[in-house]
C-alpha positions as CSV (number, residue, x, y, z in Angstrom):
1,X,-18.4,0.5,-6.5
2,X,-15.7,-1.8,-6.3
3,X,-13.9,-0.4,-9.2
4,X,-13.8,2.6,-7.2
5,X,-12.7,1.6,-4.1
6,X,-9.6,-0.1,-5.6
7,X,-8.9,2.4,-7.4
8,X,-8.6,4.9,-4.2
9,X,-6.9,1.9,-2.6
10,X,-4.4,2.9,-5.5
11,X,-4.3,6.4,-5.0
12,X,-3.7,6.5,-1.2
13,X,-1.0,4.0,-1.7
14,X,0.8,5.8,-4.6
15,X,0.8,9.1,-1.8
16,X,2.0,6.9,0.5
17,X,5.4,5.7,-1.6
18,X,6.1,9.5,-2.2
19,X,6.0,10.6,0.8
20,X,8.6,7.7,1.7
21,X,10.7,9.0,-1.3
22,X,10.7,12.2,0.8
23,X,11.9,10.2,3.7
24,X,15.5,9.5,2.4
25,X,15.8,11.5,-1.1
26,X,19.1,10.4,-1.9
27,X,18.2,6.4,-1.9
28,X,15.6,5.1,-4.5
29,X,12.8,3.2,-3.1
30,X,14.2,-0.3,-4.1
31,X,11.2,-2.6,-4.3
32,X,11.1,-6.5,-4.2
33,X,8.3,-9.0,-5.8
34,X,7.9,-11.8,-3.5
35,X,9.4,-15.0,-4.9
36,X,10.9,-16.5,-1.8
37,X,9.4,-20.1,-2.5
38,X,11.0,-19.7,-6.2
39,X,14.2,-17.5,-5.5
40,X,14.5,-16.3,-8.9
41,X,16.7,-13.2,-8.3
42,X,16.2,-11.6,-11.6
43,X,12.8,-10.3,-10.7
44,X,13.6,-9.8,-7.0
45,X,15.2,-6.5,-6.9
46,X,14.3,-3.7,-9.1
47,X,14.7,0.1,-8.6
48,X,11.2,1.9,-8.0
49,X,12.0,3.9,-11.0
50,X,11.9,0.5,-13.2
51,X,8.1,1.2,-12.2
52,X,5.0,3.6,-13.3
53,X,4.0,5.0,-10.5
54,X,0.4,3.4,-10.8
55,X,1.7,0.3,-11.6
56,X,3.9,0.1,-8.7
57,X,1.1,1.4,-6.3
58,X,-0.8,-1.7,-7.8
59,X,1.8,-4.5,-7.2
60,X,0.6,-6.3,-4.2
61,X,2.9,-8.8,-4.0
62,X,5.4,-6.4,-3.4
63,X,8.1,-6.2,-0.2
64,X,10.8,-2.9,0.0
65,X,14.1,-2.2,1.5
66,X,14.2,-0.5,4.4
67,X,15.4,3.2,4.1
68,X,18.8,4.4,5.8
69,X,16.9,6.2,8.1
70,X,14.3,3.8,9.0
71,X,14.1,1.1,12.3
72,X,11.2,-1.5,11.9
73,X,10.6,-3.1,15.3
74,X,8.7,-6.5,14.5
75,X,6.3,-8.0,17.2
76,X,6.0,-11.8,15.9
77,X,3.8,-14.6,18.1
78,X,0.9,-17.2,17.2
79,X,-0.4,-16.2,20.2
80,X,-1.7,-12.7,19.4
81,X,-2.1,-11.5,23.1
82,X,1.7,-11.8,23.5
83,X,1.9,-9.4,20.1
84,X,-0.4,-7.2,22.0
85,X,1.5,-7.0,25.3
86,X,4.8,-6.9,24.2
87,X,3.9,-4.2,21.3
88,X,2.2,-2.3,24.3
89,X,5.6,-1.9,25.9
90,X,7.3,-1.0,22.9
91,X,4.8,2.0,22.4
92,X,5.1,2.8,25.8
93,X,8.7,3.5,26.0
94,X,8.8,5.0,22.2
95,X,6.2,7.5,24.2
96,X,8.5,8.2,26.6
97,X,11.2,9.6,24.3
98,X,8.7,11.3,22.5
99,X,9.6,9.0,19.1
100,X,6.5,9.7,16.4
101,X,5.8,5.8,15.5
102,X,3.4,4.3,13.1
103,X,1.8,0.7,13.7
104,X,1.5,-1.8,10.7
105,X,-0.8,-5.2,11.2
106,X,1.5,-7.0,8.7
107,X,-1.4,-9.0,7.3
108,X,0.2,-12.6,8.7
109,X,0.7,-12.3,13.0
110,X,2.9,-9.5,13.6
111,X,2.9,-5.8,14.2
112,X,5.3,-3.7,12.4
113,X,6.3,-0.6,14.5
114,X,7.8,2.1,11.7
115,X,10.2,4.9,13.4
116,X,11.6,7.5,10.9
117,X,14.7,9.0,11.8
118,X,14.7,13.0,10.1
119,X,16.9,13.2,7.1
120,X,18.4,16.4,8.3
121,X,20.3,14.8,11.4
122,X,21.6,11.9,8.8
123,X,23.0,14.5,7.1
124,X,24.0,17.0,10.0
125,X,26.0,14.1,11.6
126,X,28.0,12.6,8.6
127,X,31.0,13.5,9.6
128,X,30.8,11.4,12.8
129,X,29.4,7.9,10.3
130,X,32.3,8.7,8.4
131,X,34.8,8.5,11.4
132,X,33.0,5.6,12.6
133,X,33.4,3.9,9.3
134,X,36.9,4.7,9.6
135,X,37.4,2.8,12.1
136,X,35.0,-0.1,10.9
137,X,35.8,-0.6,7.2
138,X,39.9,0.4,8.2
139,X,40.0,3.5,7.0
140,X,38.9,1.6,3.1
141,X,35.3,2.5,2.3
142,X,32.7,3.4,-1.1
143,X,29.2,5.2,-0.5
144,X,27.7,1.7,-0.5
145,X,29.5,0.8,2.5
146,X,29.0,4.0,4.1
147,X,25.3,3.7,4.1
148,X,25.5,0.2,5.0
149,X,27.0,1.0,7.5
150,X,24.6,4.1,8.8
151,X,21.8,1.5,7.8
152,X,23.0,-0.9,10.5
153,X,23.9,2.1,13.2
154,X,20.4,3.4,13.3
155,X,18.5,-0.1,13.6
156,X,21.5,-0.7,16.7
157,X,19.6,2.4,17.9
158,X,16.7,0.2,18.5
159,X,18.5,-1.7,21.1
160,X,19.1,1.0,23.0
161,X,15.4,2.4,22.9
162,X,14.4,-1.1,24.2
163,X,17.0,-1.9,26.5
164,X,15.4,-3.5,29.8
165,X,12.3,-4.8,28.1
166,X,11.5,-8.4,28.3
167,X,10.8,-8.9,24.4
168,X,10.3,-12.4,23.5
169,X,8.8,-12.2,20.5
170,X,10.9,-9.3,19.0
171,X,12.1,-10.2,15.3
172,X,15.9,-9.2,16.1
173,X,17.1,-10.1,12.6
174,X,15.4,-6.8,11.1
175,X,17.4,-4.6,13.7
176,X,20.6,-6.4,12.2
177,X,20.9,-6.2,9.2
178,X,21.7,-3.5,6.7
179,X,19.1,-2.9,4.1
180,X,16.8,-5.9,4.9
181,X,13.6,-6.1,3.3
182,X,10.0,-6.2,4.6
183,X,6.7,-6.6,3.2
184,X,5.9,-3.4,1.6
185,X,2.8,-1.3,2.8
186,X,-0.4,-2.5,1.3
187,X,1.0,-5.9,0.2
188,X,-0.7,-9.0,1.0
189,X,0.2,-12.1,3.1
190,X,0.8,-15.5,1.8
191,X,0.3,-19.0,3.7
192,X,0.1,-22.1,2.0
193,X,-0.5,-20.5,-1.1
194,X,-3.9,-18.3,0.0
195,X,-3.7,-14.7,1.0
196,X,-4.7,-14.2,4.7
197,X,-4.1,-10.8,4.6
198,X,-2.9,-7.7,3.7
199,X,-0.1,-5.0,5.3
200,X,-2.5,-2.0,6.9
201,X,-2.0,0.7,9.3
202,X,-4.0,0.7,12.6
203,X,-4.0,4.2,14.7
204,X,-3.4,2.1,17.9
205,X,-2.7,-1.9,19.1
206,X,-5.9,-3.9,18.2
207,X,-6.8,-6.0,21.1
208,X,-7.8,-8.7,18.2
209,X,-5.8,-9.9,14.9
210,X,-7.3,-7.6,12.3
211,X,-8.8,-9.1,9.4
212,X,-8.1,-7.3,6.5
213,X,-8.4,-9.5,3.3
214,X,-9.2,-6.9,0.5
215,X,-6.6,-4.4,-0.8
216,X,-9.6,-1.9,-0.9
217,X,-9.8,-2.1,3.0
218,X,-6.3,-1.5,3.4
219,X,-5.5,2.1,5.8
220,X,-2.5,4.1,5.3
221,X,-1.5,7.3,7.3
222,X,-2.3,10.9,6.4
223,X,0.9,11.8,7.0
224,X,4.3,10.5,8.0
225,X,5.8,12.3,11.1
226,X,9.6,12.3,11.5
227,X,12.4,11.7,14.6
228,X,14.4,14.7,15.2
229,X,15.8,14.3,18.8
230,X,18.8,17.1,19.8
231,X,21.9,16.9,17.8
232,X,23.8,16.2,20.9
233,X,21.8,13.3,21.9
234,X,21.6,12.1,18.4
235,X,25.0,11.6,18.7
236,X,25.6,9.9,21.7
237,X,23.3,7.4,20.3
238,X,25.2,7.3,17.4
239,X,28.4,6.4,19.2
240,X,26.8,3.7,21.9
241,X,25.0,2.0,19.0
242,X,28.2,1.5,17.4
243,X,30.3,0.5,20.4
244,X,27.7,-1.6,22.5
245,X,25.8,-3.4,19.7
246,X,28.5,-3.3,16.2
247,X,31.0,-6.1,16.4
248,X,34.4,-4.4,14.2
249,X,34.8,-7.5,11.9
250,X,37.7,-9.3,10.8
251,X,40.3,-7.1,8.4
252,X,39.7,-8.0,5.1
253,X,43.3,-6.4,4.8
254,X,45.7,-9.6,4.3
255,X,42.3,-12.4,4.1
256,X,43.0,-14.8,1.9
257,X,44.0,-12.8,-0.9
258,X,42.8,-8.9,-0.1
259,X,45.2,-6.3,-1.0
260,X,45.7,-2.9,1.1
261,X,42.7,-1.7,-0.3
262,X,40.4,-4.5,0.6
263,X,40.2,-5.7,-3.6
264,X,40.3,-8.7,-4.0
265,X,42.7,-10.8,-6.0
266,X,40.6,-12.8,-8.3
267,X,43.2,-15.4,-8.4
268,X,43.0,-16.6,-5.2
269,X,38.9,-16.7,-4.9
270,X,39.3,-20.5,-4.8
271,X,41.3,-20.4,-1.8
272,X,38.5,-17.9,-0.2
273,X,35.6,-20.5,-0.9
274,X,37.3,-23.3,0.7
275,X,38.0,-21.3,3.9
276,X,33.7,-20.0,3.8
277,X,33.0,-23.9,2.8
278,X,35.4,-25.3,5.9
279,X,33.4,-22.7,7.9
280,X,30.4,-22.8,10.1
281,X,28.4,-19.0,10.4
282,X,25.9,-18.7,13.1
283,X,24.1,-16.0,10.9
284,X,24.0,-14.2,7.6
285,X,24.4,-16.8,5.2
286,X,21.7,-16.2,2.5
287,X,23.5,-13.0,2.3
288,X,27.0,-14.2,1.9
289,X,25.9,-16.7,-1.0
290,X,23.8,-14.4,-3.4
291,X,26.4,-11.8,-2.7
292,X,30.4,-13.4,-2.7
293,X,30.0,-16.8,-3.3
294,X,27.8,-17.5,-6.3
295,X,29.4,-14.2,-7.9
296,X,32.7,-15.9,-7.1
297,X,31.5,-19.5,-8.4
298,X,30.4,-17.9,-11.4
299,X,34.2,-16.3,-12.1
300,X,35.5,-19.4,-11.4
301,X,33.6,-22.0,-13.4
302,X,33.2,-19.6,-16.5
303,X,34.8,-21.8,-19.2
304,X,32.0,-24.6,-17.6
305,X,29.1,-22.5,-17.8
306,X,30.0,-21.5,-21.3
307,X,29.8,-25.3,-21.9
308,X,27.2,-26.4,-19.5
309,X,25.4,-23.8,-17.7
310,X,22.9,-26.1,-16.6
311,X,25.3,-29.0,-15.6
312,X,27.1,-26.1,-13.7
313,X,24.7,-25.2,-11.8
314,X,23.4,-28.4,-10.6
315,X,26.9,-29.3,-9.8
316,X,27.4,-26.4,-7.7
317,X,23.7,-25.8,-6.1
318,X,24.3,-29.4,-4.4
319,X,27.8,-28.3,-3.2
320,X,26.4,-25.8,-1.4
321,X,23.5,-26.5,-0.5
322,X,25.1,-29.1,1.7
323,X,27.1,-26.6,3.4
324,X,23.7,-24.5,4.2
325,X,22.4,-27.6,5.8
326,X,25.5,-28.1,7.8
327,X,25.5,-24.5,9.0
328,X,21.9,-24.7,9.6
329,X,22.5,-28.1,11.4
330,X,25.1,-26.0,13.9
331,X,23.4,-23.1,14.0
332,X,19.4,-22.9,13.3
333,X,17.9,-20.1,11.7
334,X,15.3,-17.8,13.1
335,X,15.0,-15.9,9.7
336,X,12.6,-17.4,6.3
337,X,13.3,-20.6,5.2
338,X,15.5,-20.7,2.1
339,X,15.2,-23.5,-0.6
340,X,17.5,-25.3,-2.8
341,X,15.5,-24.0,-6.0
342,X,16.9,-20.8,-4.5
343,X,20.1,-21.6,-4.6
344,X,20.1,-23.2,-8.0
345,X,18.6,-19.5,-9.0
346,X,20.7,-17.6,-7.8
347,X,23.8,-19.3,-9.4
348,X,21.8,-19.3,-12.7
349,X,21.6,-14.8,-12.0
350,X,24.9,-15.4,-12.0
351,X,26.0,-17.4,-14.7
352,X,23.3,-15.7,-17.2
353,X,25.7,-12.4,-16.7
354,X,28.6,-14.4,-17.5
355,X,27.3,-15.5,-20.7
356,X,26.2,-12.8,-21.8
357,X,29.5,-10.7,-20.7
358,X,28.3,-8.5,-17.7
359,X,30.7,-7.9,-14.9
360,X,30.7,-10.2,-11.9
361,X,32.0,-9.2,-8.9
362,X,31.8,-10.9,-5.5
363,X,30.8,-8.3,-3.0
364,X,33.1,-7.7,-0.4
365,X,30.9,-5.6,1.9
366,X,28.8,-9.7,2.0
367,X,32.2,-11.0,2.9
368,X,33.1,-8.4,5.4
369,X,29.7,-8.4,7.1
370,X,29.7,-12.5,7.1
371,X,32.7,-12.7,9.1
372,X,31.2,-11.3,12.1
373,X,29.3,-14.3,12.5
374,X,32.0,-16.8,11.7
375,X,31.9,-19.5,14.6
């Protein structure tokens, strides 16, 4: 019997991953093991396709990007009658503009509230992301920046759906960030090392914290119901996302060592780190690190790693881990913790391609994104 139920637990969740494939068919569905308390980046991100499908319906330590086209709204609280309130007035106006929604308990004390934007408009309106990321990226952008860029336009949307409501316990870091990742469906929730629960979908808001502690009780949807307002009103939002809630950042054009077209000149990455490590940033640090500065530590210290990668590293981890706590003195995080073993991983990601001859190159969408929230 319970052979069988895990093994429909499997099925429904496999359904479930293909019809989010369907949600945004040019992205794969990039998937994440949790290994925030170890921070070992190597098994972090991987591709979907790096999966069988029944394996990856199986993982259930698992977290995922969120698509392009997606917005999470997170209700976060101890107290779970705050949750309930609070996501009660998030329903209530999603009802209001007619936005199909699907509720998530996450499994720890938060509801997840999963809009899906329809691919079609995405693509109906990409002339008017391109223009916009014109005039963001200076006229200098790739693909990956483009959909960054979309990535961060349609979670601004968010703010403009909720505008008025008193939410005190809405997780506003999901709605800024480009790509950030969240527990995927299905997946359980760790605390102090025991599960407490897993990631399930509830029709409506329980008036009590669900306790779901078996994958084989976990609900998913029978179908996954996408956004499609008017074109016209698509686009406004579009444009008042962008203007009211998307700081332009700093040019990278004539930074410390970027050329016309924003590439950087690798001889002057030392100069770069000094200004991040004189720097305080109210936000987006852990970003900034794994992306454009340990890649860029990496270039710099190869001839050291190829001596003493570990030596290196240690060297290096403490060097900036006492700028994180500095930063994080100035400006507390209301994000996951980070660790120093995850800082001492993520320079070992790095240095491993160096040794063995891979390309490193710092990121400068990391860079560009960082100096928004340079104090």
């Amino acid at each position: 019997m319970k052979r069988e139920k895990i093994e429909k637990f499997i099925l429904q969740r496999k359904l479930y991953f293909e019809k989010l494939r369907q949600i945004y068919p040019e992205r794969f569905f990039y998937v994440a093991e949790d290994k925030e308390n170890i921070g070992d980046p190597t098994t972090r991100f991987n591709p979907a396709n790096a999966y069988e499908e029944d394996e990856l319906a199986s993982l259930l330590n698992l977290h995922r990007e969120i698509l392009p086209n997606e917005i999470v709204i997170e209700i976060e609280s101890e107290n779970w009658e705050d949750v309930v309130n609070e996501a009660s007035l998030v329903i209530r106006r999603l009802e209001e503009f007619g936005i199909p929604y699907y509720i998530w308990f996450s499994g720890g004390k938060s509801l997840h509230i999963h809009i899906f934007i329809d691919y079609s408009l995405i693509k109906q309106h990409m002339s008017h992301f391109k223009k916009i990321a014109k005039h963001y990226y200076d006229s200098y952008f790739n693909e990956d920046d483009l959909e960054r860029l979309i990535s961060r336009i349609i979670n601004s949307i968010a703010f403009l759906i909720l505008e008025g409501l008193k939410l005190k316990c809405l997780d506003k870091s999901l709605l800024r960030a480009s790509m950030h990742q969240i527990r995927a469906e299905g997946s359980f929730n760790i605390k102090d090392g025991k599960v407490v629960g897993y990631k399930t979908y509830v029709e409506e808001i329980p008036a009590e914290k669900p306790k779901v502690v078996c994958s084989w009780n976990v609900k998913f949807p029978d179908e996954i119901k996408t956004w499609k307002p008017e074109p016209e009103f698509f686009k406004s939002l579009i444009y008042m996302a962008y203007w009211h809630y998307i700081r332009k950042p700093i040019k990278l054009e004539g930074y410390k060592g970027y050329n016309k077209t924003c590439k950087i000149d690798l001889n002057k990455l030392g100069e770069i780190l000094q200004d991040i490590k004189a720097s305080i940033f109210k936000d987006y640090r852990k970003r900034l690190f794994f992306y454009f500065i340990a890649p860029a530590e990496a270039i710099l210290g190869k001839e050291e790693i190829l001596k003493n990668k570990d030596e290196w590293i240690e060297r290096k981890a403490k060097e900036w881990w006492a700028w994180f706590e500095r930063n994080k003195k100035a400006y507390p995080s209301d994000g996951r913790k980070y660790y120093f073993s995850q800082v001492k991983c993520q320079l070992k990601w790095w240095a491993e391609k160096i040794l063995k001859g891979e390309k490193v190159v710092p990121h400068r969408w990391a860079l560009r994104e960082a100096l928004e929230w340079k104090a």
